[in-house]
C-alpha positions in Angstrom: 55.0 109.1 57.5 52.2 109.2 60.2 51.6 111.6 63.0 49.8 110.7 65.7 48.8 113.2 68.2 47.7 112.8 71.5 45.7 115.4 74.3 46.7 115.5 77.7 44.3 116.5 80.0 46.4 119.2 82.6 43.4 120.1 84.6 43.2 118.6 88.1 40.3 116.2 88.4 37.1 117.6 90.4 36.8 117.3 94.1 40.7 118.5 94.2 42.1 121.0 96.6 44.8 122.8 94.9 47.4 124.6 97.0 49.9 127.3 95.8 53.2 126.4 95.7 56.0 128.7 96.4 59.7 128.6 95.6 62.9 129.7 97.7 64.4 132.4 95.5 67.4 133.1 97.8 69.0 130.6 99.9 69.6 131.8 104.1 72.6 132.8 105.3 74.9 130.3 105.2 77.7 129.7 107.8 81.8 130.4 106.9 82.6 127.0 107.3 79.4 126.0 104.9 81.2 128.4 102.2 84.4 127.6 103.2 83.9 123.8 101.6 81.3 124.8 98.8 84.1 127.0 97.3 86.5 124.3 97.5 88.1 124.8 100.8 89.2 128.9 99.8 91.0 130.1 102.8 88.5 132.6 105.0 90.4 135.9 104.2 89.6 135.4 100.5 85.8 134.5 101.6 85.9 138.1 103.5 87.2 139.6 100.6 84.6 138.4 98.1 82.2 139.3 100.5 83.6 142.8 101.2 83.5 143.8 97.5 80.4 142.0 96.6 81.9 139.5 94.1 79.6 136.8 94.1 75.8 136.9 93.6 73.8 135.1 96.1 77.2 134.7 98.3 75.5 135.7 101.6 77.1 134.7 105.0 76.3 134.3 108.7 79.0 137.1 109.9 78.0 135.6 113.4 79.5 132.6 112.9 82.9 130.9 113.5 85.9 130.6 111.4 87.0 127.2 112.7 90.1 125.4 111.3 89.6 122.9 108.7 90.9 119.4 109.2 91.5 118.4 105.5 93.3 122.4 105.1 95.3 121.6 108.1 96.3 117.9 106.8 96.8 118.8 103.4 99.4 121.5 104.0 101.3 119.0 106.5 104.1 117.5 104.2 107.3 115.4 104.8 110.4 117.0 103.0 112.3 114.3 100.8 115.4 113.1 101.7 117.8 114.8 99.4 118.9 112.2 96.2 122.6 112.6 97.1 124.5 112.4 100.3 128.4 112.7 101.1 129.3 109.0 102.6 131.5 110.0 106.1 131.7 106.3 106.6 134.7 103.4 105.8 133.1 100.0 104.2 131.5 98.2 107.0 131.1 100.8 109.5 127.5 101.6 109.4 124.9 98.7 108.2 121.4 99.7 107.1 119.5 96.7 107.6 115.4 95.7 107.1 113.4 93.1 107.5 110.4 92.5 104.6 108.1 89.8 104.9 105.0 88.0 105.8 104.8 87.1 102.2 101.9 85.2 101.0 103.5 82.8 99.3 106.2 80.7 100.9 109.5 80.2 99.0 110.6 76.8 97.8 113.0 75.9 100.9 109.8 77.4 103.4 110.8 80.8 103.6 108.0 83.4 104.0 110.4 86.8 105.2 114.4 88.1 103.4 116.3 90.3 105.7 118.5 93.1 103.8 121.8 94.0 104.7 122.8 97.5 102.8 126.6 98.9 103.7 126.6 103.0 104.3 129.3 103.3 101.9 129.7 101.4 99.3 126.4 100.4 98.8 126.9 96.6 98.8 123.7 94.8 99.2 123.3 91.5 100.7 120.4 89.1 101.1 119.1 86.6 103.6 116.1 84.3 103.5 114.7 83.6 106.7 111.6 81.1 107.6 109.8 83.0 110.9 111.3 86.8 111.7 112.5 85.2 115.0 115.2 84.5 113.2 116.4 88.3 112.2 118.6 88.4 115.5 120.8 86.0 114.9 121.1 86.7 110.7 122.4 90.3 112.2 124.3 88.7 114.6 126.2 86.3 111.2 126.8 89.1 109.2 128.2 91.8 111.5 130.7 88.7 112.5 131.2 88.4 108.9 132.2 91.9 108.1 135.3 91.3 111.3 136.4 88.1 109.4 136.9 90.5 106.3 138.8 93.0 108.3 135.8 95.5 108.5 135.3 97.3 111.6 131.5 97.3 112.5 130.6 100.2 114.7 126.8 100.7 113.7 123.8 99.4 112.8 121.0 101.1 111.2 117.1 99.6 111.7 113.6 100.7 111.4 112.4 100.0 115.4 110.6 96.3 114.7 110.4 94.0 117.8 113.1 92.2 115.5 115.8 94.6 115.8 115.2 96.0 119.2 115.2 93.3 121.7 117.1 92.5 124.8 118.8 89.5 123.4 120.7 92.1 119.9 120.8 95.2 122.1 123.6 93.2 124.6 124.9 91.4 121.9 125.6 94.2 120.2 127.0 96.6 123.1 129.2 93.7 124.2 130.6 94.0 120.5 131.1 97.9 120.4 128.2 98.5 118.0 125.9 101.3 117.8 122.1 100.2 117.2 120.2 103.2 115.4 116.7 103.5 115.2 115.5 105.6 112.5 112.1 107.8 113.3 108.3 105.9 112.8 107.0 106.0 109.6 109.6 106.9 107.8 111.3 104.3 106.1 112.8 106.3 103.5 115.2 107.3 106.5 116.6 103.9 107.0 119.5 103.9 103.9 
């Protein structure tokens, strides 16, 4: 096996200026909010107390400086509570109707339909399905079934729906009160809510 070695020349060539260099060897006072994020978003009491009792080296902070509220803290501690798993039914088959609407899809069914309407009864849980070509056509599908449910003896008196254009229009809200039946809107962005 061979060695080679090689000289390298560290000396500036001639006709250089050489300057000194210096190095930060502590960092300025940093702000709360600056601290606040490097420590991974630690709540400023804690900050105050590592500072108070000297736990960190180099942990120096501009005491001048704000203590403003943190938009990801704030967003991250907003939470929904879940809906619980099991609820007491108060409601006789065909009294309350939760009903949606899902669709554009991107593919268009055999017969030309692009959007299903669902039909879920409060109490029993009976599903039913509808197909449906352009969502223009949700008003009258609600209008079917609800008419359906009186032929079978079933006494509508509500109707459960998310607040789509679909559900809330002039033409289902009279229909509807002419009929005796509730329209319920659940809240936006929640469609958990909705049965």
């Amino acid at each position: 096996m061979k060695v080679t070695v090689c000289e390298l020349n560290t000396k500036p060539p001639k006709n250089t200026i050489v300057t000194p260099q210096t190095f930060l060897a502590a960092e300025p006072a940093q702000s709360w909010e600056i601290w606040h994020k490097r420590f991974g978003h630690t709540s400023y009491g804690r900050l105050q107390h590592m500072l108070d009792n000297n736990l960190v080296e180099g942990f120096s902070v501009d005491t001048r400086t704000q203590k403003p509220d943190c938009i990801a803290c704030t967003e991250s501690k907003q939470t929904v509570e879940p809906f619980g798993k099991s609820t007491e039914r108060k409601t006789e088959p065909g009294e309350l109707t939760h009903i949606d609407l899902w669709g554009k899809y991107s593919i268009t069914s055999i017969n030309g339909n692009n959007y299903y309407i669902l039909f879920v009864d409060d109490a029993e849980r009976f599903s039913t399905t509808e197909f449906l070509k352009q969502k223009g056509e949700a008003p009258q599908k609600v209008k079917e079934y609800l008419t359906h449910l009186r032929t079978q003896d079933k006494k509508p008196k509500a109707i459960c729906v998310d607040r789509g254009k679909e559900f809330v229009n002039d033409d289902l809200k009279t229909w509807c009160r002419e009929q005796g039946i509730e329209i319920h809107m659940t809240t936006p962005y929640s469609p958990s809510q909705n049965g």
